[in-house]
N, C-alpha and C positions, 0 to 999 in steps of 0.2 A: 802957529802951532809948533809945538817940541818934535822934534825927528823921535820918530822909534826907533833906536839903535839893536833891538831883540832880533834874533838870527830866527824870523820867520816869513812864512809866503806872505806875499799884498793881504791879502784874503784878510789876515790876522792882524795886519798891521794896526796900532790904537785901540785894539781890545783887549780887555783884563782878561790876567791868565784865566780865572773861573770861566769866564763867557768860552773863550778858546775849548778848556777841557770839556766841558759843557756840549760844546759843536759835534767835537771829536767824540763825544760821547755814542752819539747817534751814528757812527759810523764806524764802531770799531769790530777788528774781527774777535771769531772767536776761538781765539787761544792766547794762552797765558805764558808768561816765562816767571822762572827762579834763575836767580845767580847764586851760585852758592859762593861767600863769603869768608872764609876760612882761612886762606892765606891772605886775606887784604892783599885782593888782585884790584891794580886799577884798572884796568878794563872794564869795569862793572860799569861806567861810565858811559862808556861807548854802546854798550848792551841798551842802556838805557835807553841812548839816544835812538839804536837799530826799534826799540820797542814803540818809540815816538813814529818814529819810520813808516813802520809796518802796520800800525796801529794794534797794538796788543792788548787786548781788554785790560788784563794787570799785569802786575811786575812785583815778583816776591825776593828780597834779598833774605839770606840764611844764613846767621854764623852775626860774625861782628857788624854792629852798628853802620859806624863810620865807614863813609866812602868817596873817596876824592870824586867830588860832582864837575868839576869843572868839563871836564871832557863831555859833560853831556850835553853844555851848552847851553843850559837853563830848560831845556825839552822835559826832565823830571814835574818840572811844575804843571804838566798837562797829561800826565800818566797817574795811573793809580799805582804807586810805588807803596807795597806792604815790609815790612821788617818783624821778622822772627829768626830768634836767637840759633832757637834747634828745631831739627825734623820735627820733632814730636808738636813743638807750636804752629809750625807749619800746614803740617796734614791735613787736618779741618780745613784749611782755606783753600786747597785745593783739590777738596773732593767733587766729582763731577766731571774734572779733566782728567784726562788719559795721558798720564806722566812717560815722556819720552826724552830719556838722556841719550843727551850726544856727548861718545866719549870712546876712544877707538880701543877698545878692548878685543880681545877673540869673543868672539859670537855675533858681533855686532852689525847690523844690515847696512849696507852699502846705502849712502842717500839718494844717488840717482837713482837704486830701483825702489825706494821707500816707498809707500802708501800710505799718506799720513789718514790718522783716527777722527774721527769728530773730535770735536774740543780739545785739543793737544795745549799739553803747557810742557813745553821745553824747558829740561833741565841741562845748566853748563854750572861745570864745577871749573878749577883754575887751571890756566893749564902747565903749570908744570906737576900736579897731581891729580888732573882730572875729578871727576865726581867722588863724593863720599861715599863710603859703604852702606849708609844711610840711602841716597839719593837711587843707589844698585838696586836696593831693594825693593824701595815704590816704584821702579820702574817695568812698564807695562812693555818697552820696547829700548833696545839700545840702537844708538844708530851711531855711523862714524862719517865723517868728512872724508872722499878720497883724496889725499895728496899725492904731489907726485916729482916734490925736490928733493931735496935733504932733509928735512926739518921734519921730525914725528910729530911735531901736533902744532895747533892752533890755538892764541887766543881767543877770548870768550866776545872780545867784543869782535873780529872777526867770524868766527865759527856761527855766532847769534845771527849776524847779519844776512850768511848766505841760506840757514835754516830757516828764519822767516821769508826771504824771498823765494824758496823753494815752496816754503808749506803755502804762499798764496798763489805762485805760478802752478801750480798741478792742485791749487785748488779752481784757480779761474777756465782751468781744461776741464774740472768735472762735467 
């Protein structure tokens, strides 16, 4: 037999990606992320891979097209990755989730004491602009990452990654 060289567990090893997504299908949670795409951040990559991660029902990029995939390690092909241009296309596909940007603006609630929503789809915008004024306005809640070096903000494929692991960690306490 061929070695499978794909960066996945035994479990997966010699299954077609369909079968794979398929698996993962019956066990995904439920909430959703958008990247918002605007500055052709590469991080969107990584985001990607946090949403393979955490298993995130879907994955909505927003703004341009194209996105250096590499970084995600071939994990897109086992996610429901959607692409829309603008908010206004978007919308519709995520009605039903309770849109929650993370973006450290003033007003913004602290993540340690958040309570996340039923059905939360995470929005991250880039971060040397944070979310669009678009993304401000569908949102149901803002939340900000505390830091506590130097550096004001966080990229998205970082920021994505500690947000999903919080939304399942203080969901697995409910």
């Amino acid at each position: 037999t061929r070695e499978d060289r794909r960066n996945l567990m035994d479990a997966y090893k010699y299954w077609e990606d369909e079968a794979i997504k398929a698996d993962l299908d019956t066990r995904r949670h439920d909430f959703a992320v958008v990247l918002e795409n605007f500055a052709y951040d590469f991080n969107i990559a990584t985001a990607v891979r946090n949403s393979n991660a955490f298993l995130a029902k879907e994955v909505f990029v927003c703004g341009k097209k194209k996105w250096d995939k590499r970084g995600a390690v071939g994990t897109y092909k086992y996610q429901h990755v959607f692409h829309h241009f603008t908010w206004e296309e978007l919308a519709p596909s995520i009605e039903g989730y309770t849109p929650v940007v993370f973006d450290n603006i003033d007003g913004a609630e602290n993540l340690f004491d958040y309570e996340w929503p039923e059905k939360p789809v995470m929005i991250f915008g880039a971060e040397s602009v944070g979310v669009s004024p678009d993304a401000l306005r569908a949102a149901t809640d803002v939340v900000y990452i505390p830091q506590f070096g130097s550096t004001r903000s966080l990229n998205v494929g970082t920021s994505s990654g500690i947000a999903m692991y919080d939304y399942l960690q203080k969901l697995d306490k409910k």
